[in-house]
PDB file as gemmi writes it, atoms N, CA and C in Angstrom:
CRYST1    1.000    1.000    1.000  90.00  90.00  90.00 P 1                      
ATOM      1  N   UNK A   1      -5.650  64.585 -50.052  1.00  0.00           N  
ATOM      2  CA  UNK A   1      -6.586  65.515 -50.665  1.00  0.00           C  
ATOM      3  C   UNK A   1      -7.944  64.849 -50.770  1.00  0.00           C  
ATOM      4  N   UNK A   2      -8.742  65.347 -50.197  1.00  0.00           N  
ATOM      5  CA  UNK A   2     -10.823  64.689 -50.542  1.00  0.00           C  
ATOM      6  C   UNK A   2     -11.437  65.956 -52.081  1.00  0.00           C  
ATOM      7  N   UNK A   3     -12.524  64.796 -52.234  1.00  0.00           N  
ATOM      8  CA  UNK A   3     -13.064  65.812 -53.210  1.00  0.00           C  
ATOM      9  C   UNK A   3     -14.219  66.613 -52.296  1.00  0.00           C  
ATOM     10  N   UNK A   4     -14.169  67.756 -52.257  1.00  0.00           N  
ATOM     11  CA  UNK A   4     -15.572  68.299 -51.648  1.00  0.00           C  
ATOM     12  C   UNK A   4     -16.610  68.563 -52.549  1.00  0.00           C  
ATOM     13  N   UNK A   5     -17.982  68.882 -52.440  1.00  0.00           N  
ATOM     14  CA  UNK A   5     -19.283  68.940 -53.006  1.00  0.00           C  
ATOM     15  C   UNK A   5     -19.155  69.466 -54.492  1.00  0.00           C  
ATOM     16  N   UNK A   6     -18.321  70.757 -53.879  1.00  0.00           N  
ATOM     17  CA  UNK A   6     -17.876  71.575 -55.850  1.00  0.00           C  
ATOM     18  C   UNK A   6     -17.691  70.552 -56.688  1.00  0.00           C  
ATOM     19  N   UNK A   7     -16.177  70.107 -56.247  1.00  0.00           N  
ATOM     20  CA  UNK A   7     -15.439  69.384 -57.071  1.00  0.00           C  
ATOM     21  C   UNK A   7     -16.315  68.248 -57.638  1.00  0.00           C  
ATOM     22  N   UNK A   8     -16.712  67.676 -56.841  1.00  0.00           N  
ATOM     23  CA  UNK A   8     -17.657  66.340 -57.350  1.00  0.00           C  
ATOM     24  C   UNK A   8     -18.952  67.031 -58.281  1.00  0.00           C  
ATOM     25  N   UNK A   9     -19.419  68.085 -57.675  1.00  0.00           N  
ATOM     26  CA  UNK A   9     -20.416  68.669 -58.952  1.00  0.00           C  
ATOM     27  C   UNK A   9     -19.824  68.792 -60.327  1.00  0.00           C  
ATOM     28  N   UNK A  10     -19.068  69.521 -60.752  1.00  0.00           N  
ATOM     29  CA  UNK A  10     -17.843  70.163 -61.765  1.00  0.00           C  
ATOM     30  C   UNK A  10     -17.889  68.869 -62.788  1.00  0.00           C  
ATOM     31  N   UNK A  11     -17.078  67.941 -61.773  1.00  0.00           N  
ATOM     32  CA  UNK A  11     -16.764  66.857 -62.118  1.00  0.00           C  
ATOM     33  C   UNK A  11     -18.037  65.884 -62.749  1.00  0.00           C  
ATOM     34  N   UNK A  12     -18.830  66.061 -61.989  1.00  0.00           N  
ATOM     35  CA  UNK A  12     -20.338  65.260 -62.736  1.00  0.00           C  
ATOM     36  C   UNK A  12     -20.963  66.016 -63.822  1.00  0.00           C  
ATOM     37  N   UNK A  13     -20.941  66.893 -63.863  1.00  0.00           N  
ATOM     38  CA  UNK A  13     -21.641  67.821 -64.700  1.00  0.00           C  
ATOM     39  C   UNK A  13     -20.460  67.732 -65.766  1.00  0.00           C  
ATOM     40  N   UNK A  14     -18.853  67.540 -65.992  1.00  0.00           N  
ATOM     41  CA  UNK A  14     -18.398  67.797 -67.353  1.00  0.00           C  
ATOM     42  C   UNK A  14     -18.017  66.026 -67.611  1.00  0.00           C  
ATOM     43  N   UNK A  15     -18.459  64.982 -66.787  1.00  0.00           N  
ATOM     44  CA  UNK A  15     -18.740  63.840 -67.583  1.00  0.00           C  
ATOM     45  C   UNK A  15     -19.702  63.651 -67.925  1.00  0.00           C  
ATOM     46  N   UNK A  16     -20.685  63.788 -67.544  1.00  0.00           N  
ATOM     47  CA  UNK A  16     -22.415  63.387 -67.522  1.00  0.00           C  
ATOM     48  C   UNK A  16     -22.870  64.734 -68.842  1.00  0.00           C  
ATOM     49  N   UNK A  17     -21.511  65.490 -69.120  1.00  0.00           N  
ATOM     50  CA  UNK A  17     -22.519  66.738 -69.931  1.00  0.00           C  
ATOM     51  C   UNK A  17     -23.569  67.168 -69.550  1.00  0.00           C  
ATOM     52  N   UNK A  18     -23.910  67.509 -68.783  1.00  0.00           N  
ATOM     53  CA  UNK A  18     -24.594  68.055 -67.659  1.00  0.00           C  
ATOM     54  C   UNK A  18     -24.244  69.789 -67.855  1.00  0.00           C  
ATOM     55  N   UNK A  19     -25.299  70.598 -67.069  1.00  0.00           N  
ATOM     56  CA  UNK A  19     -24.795  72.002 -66.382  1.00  0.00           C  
ATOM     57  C   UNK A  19     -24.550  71.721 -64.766  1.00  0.00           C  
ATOM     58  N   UNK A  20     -23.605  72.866 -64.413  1.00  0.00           N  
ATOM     59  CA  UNK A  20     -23.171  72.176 -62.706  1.00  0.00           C  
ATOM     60  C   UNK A  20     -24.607  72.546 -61.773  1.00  0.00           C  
ATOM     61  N   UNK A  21     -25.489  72.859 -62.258  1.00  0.00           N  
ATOM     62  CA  UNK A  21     -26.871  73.255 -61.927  1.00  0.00           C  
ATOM     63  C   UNK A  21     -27.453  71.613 -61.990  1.00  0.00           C  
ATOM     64  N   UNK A  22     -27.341  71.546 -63.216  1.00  0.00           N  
ATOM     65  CA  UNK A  22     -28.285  70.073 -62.911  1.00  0.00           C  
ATOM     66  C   UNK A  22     -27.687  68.590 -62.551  1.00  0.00           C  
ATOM     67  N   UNK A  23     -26.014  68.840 -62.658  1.00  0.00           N  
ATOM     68  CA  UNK A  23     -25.385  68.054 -61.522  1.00  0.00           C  
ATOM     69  C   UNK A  23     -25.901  68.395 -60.206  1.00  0.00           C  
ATOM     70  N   UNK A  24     -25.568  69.498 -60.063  1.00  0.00           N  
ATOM     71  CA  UNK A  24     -26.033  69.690 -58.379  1.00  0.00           C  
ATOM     72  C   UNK A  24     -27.202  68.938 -58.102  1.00  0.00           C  
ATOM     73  N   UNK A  25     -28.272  69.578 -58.977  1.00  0.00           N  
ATOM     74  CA  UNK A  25     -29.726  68.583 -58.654  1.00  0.00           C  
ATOM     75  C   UNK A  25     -29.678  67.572 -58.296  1.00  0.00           C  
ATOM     76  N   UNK A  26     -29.023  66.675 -59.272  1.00  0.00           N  
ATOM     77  CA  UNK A  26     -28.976  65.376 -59.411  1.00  0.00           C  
ATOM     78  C   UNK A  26     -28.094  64.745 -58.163  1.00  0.00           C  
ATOM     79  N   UNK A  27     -27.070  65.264 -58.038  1.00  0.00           N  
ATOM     80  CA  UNK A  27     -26.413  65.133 -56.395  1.00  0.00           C  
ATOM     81  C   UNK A  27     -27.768  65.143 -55.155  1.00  0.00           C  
ATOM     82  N   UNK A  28     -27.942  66.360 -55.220  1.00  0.00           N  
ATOM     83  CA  UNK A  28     -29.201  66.775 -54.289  1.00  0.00           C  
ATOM     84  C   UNK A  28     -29.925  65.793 -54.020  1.00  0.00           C  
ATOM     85  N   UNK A  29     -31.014  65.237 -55.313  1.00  0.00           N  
ATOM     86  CA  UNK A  29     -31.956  63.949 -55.513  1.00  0.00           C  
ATOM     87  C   UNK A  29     -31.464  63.190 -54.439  1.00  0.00           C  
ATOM     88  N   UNK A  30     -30.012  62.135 -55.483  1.00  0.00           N  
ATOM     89  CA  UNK A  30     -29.467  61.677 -54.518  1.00  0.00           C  
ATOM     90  C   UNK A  30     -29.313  61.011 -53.157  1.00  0.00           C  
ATOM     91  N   UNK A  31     -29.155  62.351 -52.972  1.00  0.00           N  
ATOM     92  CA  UNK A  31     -28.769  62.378 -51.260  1.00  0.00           C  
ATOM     93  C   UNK A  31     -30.234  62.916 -50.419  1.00  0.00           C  
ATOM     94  N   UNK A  32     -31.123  63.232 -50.788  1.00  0.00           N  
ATOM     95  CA  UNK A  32     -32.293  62.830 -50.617  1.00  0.00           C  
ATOM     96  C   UNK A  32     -32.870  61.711 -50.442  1.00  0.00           C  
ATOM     97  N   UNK A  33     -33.216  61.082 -51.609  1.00  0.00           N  
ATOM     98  CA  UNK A  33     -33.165  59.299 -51.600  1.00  0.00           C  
ATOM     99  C   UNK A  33     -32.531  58.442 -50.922  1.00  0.00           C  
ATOM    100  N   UNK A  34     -31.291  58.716 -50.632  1.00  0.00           N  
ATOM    101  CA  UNK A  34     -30.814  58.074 -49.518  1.00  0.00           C  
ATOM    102  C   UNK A  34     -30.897  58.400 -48.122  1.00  0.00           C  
ATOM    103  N   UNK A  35     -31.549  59.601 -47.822  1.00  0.00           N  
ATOM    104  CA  UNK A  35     -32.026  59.802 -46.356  1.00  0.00           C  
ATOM    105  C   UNK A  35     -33.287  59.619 -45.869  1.00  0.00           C  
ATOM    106  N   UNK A  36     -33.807  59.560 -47.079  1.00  0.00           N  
ATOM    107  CA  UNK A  36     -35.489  59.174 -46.609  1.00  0.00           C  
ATOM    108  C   UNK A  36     -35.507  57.317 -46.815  1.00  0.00           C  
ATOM    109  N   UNK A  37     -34.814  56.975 -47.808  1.00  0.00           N  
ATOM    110  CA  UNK A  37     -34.743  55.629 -47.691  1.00  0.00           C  
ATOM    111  C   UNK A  37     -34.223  54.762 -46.721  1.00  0.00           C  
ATOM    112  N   UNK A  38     -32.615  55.468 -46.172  1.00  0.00           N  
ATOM    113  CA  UNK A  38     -32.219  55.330 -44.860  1.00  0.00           C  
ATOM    114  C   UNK A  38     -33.256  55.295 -43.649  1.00  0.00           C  
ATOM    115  N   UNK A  39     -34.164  56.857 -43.518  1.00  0.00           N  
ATOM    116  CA  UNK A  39     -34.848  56.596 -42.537  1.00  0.00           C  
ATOM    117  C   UNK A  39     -36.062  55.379 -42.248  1.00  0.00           C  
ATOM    118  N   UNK A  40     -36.507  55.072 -43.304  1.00  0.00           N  
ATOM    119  CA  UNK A  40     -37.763  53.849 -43.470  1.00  0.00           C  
ATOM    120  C   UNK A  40     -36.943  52.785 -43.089  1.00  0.00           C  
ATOM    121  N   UNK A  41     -35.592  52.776 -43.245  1.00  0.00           N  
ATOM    122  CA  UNK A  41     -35.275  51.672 -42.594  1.00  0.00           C  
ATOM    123  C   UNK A  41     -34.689  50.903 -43.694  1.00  0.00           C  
ATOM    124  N   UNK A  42     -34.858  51.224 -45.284  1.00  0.00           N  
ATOM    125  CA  UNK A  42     -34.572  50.156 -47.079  1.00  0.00           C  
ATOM    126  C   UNK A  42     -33.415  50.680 -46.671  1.00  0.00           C  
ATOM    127  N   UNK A  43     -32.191  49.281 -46.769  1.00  0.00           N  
ATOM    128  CA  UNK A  43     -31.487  49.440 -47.920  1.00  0.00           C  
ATOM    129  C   UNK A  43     -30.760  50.203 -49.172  1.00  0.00           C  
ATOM    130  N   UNK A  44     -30.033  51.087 -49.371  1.00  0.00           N  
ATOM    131  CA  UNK A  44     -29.833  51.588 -50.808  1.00  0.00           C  
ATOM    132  C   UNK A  44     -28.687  50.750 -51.310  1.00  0.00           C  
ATOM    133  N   UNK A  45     -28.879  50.351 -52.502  1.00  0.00           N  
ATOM    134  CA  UNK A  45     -27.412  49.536 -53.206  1.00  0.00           C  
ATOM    135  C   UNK A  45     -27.458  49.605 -54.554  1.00  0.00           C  
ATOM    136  N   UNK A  46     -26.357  50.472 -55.105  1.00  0.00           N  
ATOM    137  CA  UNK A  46     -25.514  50.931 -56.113  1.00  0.00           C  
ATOM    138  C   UNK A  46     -24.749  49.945 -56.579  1.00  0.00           C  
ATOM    139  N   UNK A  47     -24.819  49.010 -57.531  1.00  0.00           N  
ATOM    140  CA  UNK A  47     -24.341  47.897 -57.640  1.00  0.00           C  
ATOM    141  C   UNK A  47     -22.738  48.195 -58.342  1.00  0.00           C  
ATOM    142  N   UNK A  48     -21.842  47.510 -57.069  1.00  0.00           N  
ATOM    143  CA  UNK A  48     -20.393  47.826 -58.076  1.00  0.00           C  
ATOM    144  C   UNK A  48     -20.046  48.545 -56.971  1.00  0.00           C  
ATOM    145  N   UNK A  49     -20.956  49.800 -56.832  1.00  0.00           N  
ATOM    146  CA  UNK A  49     -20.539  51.002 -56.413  1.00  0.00           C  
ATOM    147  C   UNK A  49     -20.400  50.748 -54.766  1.00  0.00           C  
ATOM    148  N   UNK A  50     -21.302  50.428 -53.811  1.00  0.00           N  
ATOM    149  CA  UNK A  50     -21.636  50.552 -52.463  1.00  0.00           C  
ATOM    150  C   UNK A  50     -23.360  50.190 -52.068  1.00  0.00           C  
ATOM    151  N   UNK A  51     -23.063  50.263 -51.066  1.00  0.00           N  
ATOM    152  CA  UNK A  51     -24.372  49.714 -50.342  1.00  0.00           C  
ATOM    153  C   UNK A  51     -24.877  50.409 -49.039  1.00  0.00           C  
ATOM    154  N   UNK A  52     -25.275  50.801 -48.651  1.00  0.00           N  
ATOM    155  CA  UNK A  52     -25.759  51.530 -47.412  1.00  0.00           C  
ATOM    156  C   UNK A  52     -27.171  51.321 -46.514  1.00  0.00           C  
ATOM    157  N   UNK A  53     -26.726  51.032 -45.511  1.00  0.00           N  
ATOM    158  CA  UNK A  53     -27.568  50.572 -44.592  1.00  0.00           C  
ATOM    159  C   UNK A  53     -27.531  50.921 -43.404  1.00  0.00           C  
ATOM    160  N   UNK A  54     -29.370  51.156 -42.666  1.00  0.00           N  
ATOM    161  CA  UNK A  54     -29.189  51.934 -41.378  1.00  0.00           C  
ATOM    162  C   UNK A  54     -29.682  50.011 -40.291  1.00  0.00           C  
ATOM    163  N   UNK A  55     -28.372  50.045 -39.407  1.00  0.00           N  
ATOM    164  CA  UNK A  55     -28.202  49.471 -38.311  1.00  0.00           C  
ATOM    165  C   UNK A  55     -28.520  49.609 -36.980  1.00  0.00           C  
ATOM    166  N   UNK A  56     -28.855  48.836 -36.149  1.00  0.00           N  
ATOM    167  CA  UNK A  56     -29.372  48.752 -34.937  1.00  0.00           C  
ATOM    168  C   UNK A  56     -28.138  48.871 -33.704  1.00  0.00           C  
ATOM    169  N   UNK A  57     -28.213  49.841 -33.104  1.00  0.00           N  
ATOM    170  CA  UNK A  57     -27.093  49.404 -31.942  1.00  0.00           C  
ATOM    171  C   UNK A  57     -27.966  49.386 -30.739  1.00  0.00           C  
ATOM    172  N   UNK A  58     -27.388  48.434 -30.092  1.00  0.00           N  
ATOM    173  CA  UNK A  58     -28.002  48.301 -28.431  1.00  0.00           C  
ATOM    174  C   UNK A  58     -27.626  49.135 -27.467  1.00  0.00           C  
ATOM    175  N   UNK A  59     -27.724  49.903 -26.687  1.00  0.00           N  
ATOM    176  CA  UNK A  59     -28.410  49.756 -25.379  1.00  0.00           C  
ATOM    177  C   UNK A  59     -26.680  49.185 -24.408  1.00  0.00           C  
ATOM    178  N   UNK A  60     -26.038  50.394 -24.148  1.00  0.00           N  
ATOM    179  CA  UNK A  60     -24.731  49.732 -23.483  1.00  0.00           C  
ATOM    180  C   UNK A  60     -24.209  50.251 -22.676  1.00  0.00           C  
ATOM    181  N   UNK A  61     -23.273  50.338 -21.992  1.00  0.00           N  
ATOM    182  CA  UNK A  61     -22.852  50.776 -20.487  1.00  0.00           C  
ATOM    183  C   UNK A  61     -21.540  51.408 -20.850  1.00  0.00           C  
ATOM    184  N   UNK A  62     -20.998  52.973 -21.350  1.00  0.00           N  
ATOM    185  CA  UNK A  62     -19.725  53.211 -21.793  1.00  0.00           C  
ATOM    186  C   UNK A  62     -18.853  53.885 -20.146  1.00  0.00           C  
ATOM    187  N   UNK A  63     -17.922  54.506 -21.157  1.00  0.00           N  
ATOM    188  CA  UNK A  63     -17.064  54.678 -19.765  1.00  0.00           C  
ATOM    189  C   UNK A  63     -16.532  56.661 -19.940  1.00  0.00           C  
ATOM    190  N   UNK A  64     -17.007  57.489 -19.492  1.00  0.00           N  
ATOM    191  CA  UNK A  64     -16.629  59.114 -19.901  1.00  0.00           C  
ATOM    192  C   UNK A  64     -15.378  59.066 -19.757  1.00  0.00           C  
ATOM    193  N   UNK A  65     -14.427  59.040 -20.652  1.00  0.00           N  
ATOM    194  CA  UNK A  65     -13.613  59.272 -20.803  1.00  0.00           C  
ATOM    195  C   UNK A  65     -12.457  60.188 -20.188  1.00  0.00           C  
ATOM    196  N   UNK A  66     -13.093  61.080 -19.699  1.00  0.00           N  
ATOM    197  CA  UNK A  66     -12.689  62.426 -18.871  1.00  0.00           C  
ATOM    198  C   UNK A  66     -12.716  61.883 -17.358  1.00  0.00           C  
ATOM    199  N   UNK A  67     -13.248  61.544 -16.466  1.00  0.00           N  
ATOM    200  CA  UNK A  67     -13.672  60.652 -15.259  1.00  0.00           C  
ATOM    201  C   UNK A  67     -13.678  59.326 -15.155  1.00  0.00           C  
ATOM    202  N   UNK A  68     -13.928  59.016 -16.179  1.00  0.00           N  
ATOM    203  CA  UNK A  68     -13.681  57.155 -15.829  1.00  0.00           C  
ATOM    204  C   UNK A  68     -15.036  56.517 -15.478  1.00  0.00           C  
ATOM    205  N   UNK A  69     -15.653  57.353 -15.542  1.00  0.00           N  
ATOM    206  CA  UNK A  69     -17.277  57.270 -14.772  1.00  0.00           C  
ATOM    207  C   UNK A  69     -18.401  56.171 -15.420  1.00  0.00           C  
ATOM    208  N   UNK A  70     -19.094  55.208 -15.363  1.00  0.00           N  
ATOM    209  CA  UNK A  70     -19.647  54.517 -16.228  1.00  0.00           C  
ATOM    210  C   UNK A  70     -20.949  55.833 -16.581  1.00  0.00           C  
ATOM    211  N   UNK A  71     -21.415  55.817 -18.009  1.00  0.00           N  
ATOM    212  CA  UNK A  71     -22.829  56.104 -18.396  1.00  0.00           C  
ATOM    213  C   UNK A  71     -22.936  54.870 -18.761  1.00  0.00           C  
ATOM    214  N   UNK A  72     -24.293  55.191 -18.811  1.00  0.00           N  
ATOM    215  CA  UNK A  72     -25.360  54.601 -19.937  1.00  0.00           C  
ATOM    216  C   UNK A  72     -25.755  54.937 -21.445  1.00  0.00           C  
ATOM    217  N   UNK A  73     -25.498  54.265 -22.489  1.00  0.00           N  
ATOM    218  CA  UNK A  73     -25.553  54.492 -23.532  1.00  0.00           C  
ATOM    219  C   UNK A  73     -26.833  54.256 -23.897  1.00  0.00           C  
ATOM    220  N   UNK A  74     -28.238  55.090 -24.477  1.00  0.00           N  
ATOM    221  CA  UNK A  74     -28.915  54.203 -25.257  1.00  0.00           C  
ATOM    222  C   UNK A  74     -29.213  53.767 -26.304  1.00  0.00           C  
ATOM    223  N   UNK A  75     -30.500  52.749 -26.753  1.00  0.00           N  
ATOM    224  CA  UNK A  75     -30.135  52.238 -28.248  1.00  0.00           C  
ATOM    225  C   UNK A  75     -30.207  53.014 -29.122  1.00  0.00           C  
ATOM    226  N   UNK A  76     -29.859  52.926 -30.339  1.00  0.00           N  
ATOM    227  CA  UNK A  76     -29.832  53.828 -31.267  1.00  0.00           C  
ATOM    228  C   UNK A  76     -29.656  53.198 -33.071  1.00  0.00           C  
ATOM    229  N   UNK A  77     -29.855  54.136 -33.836  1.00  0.00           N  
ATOM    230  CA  UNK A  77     -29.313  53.586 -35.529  1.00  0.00           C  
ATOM    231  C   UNK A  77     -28.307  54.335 -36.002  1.00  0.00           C  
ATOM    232  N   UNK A  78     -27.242  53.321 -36.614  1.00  0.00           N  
ATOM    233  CA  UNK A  78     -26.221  53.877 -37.308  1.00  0.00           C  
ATOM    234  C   UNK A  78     -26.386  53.448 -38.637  1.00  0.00           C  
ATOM    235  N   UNK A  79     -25.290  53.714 -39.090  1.00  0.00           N  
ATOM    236  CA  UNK A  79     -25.031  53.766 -40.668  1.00  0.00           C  
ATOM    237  C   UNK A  79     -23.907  52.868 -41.459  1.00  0.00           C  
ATOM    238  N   UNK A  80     -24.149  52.103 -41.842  1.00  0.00           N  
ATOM    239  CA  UNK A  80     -23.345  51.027 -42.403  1.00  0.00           C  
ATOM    240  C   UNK A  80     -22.762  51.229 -44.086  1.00  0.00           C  
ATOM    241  N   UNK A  81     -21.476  51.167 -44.461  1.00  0.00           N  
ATOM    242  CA  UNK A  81     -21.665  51.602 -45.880  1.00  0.00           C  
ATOM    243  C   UNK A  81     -20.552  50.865 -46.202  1.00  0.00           C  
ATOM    244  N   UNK A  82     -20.689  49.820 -47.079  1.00  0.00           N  
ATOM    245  CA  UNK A  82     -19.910  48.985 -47.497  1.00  0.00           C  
ATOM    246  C   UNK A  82     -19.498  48.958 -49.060  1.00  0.00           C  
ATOM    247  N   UNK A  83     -18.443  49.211 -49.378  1.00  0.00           N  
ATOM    248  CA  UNK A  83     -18.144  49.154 -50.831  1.00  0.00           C  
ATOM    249  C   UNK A  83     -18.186  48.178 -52.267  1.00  0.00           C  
ATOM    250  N   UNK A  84     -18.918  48.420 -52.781  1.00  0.00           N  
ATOM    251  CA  UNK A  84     -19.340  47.509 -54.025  1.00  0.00           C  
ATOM    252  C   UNK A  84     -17.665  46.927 -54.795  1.00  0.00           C  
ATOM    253  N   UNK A  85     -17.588  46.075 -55.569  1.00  0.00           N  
ATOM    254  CA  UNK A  85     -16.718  44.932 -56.280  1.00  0.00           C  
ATOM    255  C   UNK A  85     -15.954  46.350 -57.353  1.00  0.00           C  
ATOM    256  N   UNK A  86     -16.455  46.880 -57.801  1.00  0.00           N  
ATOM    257  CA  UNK A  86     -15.774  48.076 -58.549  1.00  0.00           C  
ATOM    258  C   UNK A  86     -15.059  48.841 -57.737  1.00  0.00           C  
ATOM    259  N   UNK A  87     -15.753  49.525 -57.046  1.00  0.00           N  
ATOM    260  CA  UNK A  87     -14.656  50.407 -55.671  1.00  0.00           C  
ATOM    261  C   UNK A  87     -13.496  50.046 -55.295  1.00  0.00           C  
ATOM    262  N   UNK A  88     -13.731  48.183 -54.576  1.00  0.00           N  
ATOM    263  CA  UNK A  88     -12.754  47.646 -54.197  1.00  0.00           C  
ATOM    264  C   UNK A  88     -11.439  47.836 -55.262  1.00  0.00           C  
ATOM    265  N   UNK A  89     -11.634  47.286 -56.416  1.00  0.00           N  
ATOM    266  CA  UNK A  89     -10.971  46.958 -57.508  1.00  0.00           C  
ATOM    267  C   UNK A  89     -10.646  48.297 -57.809  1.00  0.00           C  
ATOM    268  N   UNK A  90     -10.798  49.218 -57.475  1.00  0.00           N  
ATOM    269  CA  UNK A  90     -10.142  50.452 -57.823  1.00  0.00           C  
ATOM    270  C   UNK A  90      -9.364  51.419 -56.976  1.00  0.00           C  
ATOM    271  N   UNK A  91      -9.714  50.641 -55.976  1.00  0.00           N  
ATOM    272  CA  UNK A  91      -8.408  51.342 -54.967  1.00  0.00           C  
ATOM    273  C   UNK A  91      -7.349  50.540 -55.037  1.00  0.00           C  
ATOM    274  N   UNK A  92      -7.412  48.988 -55.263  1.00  0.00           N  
ATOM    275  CA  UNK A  92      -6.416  47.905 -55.497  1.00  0.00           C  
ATOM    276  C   UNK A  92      -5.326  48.245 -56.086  1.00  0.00           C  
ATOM    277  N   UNK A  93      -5.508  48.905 -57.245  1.00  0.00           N  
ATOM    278  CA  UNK A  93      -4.680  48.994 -58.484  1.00  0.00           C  
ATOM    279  C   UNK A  93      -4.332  50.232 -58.576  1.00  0.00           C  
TER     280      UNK A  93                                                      
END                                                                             
């Protein structure tokens, strides 16, 4: 089972005492901040929580899967997201 957007609103808004209006916002913000920060290229890190970072890939020679055929891949940025010391520790247990 995942939580989808509702659920995680609901859920923020009746810990945070919040309305699911200004959870949502606050989700929204968010995930804002992390796409414009992503795009400049910063860093975001939630301490405990995770860390997220946009990465460099090179420039590579793949294989189509369907044909066997070599392309050419080019470079590009991905997305790196690594889990903070709390996370870990809470899937552990």
């Amino acid at each position: 089972m995942s939580v989808n957007r509702t659920e995680l609103v609901s859920a923020i808004a009746e810990r945070a005492s919040l309305t699911k209006a200004q959870a949502d916002a606050a989700l929204a913000a968010f995930q804002d901040v992390l796409i414009e920060s992503l795009k400049a290229g910063e860093p975001v890190k939630v301490t405990g929580l995770l860390s997220v970072e946009r990465v460099e890939r090179a420039a590579r020679t793949g294989r189509n899967p369907r044909t066997g055929e070599a392309i050419e891949i080019p470079a590009g940025f991905g997305v790196k997201v690594s889990a903070g010391s709390k996370l870990k520790d809470a899937v552990q247990n």
